[in-house]
C-alpha positions as CSV (number, residue, x, y, z in Angstrom):
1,X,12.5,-16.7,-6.9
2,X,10.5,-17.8,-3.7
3,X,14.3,-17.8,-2.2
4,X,15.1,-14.7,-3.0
5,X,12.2,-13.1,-1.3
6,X,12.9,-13.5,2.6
7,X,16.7,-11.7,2.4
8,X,15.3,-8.9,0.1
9,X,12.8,-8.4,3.0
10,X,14.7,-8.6,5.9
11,X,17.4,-6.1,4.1
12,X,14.3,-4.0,3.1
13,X,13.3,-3.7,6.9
14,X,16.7,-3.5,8.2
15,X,17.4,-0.5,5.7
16,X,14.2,0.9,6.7
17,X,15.4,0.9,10.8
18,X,18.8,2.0,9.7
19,X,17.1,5.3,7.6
20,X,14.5,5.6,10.2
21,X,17.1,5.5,13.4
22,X,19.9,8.0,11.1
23,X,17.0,10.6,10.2
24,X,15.9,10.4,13.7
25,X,19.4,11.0,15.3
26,X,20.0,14.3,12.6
27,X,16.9,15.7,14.1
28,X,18.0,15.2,17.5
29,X,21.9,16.9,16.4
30,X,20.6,19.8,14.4
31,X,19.5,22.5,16.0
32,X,19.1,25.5,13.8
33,X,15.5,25.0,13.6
34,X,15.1,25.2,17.2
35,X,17.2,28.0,17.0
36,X,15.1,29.9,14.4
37,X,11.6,28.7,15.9
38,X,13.3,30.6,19.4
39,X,14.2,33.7,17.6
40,X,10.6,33.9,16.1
41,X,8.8,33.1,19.3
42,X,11.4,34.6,22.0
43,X,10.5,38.5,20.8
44,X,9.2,40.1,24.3
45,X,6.3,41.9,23.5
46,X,5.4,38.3,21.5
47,X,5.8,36.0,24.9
48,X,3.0,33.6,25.5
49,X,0.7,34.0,28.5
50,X,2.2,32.1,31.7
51,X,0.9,28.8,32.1
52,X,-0.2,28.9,28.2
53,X,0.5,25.9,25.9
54,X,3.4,26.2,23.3
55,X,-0.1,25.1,20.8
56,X,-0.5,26.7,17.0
57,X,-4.1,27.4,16.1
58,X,-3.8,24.7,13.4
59,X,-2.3,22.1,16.5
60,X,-5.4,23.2,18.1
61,X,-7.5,21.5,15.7
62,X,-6.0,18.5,16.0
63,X,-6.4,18.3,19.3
64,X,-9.9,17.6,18.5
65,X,-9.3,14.3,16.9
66,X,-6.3,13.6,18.9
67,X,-6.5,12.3,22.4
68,X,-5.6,15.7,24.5
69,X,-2.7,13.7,26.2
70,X,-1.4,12.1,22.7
71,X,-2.1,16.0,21.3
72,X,1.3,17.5,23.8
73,X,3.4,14.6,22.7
74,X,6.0,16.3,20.6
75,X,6.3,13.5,18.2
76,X,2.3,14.3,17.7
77,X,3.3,17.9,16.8
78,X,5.8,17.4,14.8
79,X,3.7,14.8,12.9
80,X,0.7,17.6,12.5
81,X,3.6,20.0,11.4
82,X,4.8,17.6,8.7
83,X,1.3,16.9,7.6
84,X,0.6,20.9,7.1
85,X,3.0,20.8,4.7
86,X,2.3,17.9,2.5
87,X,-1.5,16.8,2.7
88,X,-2.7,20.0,4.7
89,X,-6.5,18.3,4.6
90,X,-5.6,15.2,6.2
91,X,-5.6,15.0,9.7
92,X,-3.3,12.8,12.5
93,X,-5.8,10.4,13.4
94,X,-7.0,9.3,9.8
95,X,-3.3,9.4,8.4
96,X,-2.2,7.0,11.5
97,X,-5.7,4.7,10.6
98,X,-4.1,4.4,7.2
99,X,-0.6,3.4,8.7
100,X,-1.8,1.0,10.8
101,X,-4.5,-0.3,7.7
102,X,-1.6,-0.9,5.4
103,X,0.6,-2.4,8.1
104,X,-2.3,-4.8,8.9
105,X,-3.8,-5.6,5.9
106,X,0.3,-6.1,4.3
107,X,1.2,-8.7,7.5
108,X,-2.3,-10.6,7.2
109,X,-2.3,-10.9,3.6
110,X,1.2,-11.8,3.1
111,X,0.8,-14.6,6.1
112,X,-2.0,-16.0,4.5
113,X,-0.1,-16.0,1.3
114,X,2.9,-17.6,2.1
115,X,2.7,-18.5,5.8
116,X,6.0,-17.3,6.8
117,X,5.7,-14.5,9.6
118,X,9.0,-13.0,8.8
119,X,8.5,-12.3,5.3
120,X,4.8,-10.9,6.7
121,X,6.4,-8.7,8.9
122,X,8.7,-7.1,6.5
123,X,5.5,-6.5,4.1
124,X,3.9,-5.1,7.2
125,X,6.8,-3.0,8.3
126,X,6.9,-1.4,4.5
127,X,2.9,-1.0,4.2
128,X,3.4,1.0,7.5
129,X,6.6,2.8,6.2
130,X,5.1,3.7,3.0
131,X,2.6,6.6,3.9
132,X,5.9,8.8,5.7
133,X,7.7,8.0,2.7
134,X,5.1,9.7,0.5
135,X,4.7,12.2,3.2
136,X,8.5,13.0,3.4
137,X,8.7,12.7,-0.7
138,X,5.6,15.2,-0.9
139,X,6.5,17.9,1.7
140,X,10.5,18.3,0.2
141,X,8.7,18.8,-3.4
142,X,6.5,21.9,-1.7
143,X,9.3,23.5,0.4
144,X,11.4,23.8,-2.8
145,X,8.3,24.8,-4.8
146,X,8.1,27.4,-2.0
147,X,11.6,28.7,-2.0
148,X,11.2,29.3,-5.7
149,X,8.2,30.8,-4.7
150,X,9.4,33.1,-2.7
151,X,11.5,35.5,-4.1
152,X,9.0,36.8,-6.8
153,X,6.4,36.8,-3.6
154,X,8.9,39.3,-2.2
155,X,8.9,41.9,-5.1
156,X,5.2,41.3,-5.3
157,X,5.0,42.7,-1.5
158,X,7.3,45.1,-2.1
159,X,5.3,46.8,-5.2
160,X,2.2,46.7,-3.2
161,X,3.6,48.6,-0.1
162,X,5.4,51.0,-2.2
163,X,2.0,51.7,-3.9
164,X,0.6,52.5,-0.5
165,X,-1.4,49.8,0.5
166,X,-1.0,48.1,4.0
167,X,0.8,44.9,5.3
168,X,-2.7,43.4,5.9
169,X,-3.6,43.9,2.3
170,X,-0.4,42.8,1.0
171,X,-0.8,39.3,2.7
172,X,-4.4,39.5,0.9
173,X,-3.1,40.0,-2.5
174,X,-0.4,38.0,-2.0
175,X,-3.3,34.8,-1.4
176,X,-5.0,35.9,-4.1
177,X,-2.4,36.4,-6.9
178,X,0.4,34.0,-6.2
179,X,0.5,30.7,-6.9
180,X,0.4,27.7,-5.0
181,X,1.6,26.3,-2.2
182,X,2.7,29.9,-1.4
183,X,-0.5,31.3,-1.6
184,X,-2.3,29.0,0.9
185,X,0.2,29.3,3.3
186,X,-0.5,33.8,3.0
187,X,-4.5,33.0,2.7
188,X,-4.0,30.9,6.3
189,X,-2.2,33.7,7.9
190,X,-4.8,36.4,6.5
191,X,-7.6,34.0,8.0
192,X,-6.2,33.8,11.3
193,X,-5.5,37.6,11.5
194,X,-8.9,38.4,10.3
195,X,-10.3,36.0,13.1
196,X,-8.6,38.5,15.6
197,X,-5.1,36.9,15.7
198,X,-2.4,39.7,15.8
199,X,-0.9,39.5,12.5
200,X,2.7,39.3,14.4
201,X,1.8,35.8,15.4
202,X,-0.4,34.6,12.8
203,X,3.8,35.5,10.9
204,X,5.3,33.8,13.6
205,X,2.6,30.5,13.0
206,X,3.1,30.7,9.4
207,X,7.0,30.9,9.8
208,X,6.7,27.6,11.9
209,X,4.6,25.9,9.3
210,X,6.9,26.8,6.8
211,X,9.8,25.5,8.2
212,X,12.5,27.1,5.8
213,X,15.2,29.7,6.4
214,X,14.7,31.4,3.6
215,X,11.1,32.4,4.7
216,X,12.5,33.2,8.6
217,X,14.6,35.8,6.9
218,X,11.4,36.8,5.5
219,X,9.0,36.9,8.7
220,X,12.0,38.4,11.2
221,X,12.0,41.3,8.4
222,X,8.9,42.1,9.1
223,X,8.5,41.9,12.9
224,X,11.9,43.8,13.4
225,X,10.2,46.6,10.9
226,X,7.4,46.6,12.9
227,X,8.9,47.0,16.1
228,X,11.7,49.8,15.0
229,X,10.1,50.9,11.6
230,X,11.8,51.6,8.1
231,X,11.3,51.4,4.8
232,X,9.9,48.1,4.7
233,X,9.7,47.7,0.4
234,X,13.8,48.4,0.3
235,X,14.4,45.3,3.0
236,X,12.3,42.8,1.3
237,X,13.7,43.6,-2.0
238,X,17.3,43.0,-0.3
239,X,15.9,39.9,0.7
240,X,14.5,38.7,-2.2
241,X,17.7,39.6,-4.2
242,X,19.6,37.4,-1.0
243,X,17.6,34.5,-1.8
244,X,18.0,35.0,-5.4
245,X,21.6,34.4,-4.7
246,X,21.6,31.5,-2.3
247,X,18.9,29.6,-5.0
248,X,21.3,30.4,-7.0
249,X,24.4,28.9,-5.1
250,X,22.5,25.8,-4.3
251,X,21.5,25.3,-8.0
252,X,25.7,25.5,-8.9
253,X,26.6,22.8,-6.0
254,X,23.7,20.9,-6.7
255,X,25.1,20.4,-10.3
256,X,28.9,20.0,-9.2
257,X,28.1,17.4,-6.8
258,X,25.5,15.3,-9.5
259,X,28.2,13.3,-10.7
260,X,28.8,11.6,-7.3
261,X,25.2,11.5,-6.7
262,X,25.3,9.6,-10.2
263,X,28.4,7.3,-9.7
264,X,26.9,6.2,-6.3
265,X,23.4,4.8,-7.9
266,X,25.5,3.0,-10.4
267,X,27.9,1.4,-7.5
268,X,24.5,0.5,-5.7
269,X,22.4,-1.0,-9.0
270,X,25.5,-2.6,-11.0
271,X,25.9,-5.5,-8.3
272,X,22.2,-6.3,-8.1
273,X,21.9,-6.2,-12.3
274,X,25.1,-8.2,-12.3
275,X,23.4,-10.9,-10.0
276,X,20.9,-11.3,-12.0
277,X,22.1,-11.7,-15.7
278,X,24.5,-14.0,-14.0
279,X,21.4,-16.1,-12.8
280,X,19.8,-15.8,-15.6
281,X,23.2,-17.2,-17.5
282,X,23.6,-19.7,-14.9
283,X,21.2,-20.8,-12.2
284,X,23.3,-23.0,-10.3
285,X,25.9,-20.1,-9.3
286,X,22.6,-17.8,-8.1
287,X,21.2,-21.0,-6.0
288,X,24.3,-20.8,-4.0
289,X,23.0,-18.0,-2.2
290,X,19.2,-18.5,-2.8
291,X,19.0,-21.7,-1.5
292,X,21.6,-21.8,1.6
293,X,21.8,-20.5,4.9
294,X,25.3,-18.6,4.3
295,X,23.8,-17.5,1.0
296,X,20.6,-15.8,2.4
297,X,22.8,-14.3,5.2
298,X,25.4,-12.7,2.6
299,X,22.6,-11.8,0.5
300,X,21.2,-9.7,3.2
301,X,24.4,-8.1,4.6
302,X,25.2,-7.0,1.0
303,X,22.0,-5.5,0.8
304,X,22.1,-3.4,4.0
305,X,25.9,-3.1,3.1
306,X,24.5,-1.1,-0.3
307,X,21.9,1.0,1.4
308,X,24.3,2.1,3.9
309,X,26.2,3.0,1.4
310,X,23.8,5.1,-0.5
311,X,22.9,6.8,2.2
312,X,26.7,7.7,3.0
313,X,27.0,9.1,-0.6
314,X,23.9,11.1,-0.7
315,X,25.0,12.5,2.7
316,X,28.1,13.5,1.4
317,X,27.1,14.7,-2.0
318,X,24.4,17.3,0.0
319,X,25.9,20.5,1.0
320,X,23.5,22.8,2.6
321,X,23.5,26.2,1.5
């Protein structure tokens, strides 16, 4: 078993590069977020003060227990956004201590465990990896929780407006009556606009946090309305009926598209369960590959051979809505 260790670590760590680099390169190719974040920040009676810095109230505060310099890096800001949305209580620098804790404590440990610095590294490299795993895993469960969310939050809104009450005490209600995560995300925007933020950009700032297109469709409403006017309870409930539709539409193609989702984790687990009844059946075929040179080297090629894989399937089993 001691054999089997080192290439199951190296294709660990390669696989983790190879998810890292591909997730890296999709945010770098799509751009509709960049085009949504412009259309909710480009409005021109909304344009910052010259010289002011592109900075959220909430990227504010972590500029306190960020180095200022470390604060404008966009990977910083896109961290801060990310951790908004899945541990909104936990700030940069303590989730980057615990990164760098688990990386440390999972190289020194494993070096003084079995003295090899490779395998330690690839312990290291998935101590490090595991809190933006749990991060990413955490913040996909609360956007879909908030699309769900959202379309009963609409009808809510548009109840309360037709009833006569105001936009500011819609956002109120909203924080007090709907669930969660929804409703933290309307308290926050209630908080800010009762601290004396205009409540188009304390929109804007929760749009941003959000991070879904459902909810853009959602905030835009709103500023256009408040800009030109209308009946404000009629466009929310086209909306909410919209995203009851596209919900809807992803919920069928999500279905249609589970059996390749299905055949592909079968492809990936049927050679690795296959390797090991057969070396359970009969060492000396498994110790071919354990115990060799070639052996670990195939090992770990079919490893990051599988992964690759997987992560071709999933990519084209996923069809965004």
């Amino acid at each position: 078993m001691d054999g089997m260790l080192l290439p199951i670590i190296l294709a660990g760590v390669v696989a983790m590069v190879v998810w890292f680099a591909s997730g890296l390169i999709n945010g770098l190719v799509r751009g509709d977020k960049r085009k949504l974040q412009q259309r909710l920040t480009t409005e021109p009676s909304f344009s910052a003060a010259p010289g002011a810095e592109d900075l959220s109230i909430d990227l504010q505060g972590a500029r306190e227990v960020v180095p200022q310099f470390l604060a404008r890096k966009p990977i910083i800001q896109a961290l801060q956004r990310r951790l908004l949305q899945s541990y909104p209580k936990t700030t940069v620098r303590k989730f980057l201590l615990i990164v760098t804790a688990l990386g440390a404590c999972g190289f020194i440990l494993t070096d003084l465990i079995s003295g090899n610095p490779m395998i330690a590294a690839g312990v290291g490299a998935f101590g490090a990896y595991l809190p933006f795993f749990l991060m990413a895993s955490r913040r996909s469960k609360r956007q879909r929780a908030v699309t769900l969310q959202l379309p009963e939050a609409l009808d809510f809104l548009s109840r309360i407006i037709k009833a006569g009450h105001s936009l500011t005490t819609g956002l109120q209600m909203m924080s007090e009556e709907l669930p969660k995560p929804l409703s933290e995300e309307f308290r926050r925007a209630y908080d800010q606009h009762s601290l004396g933020q205009s409540l188009e950009d304390s929109l804007k700032e929760m749009a941003e946090r959000v991070e879904s297109t459902d909810f853009a469709f959602f905030v835009t409403a709103i500023l256009i309305q408040r800009q030109t006017g209308g009946d404000l309870s009629e466009v929310l409930n086209k909306i909410s009926n919209m995203i009851r539709q596209r919900i809807y539409l992803a919920q069928s193609v999500s279905a249609k598209t589970a059996e390749g989702r299905f055949t592909g984790y079968i492809m990936v687990a049927f050679p690795a369960v296959l390797f090991c009844i057969c070396y359970y059946i009969q060492p000396d075929y498994g110790n071919v590959l354990l115990h060799t040179n070639k052996g670990l080297k195939m090992l770990g090629m079919a490893f990051t051979l599988q992964m690759s894989g997987l992560y071709l399937i999933k990519k084209i089993t996923t069809v965004r809505v």
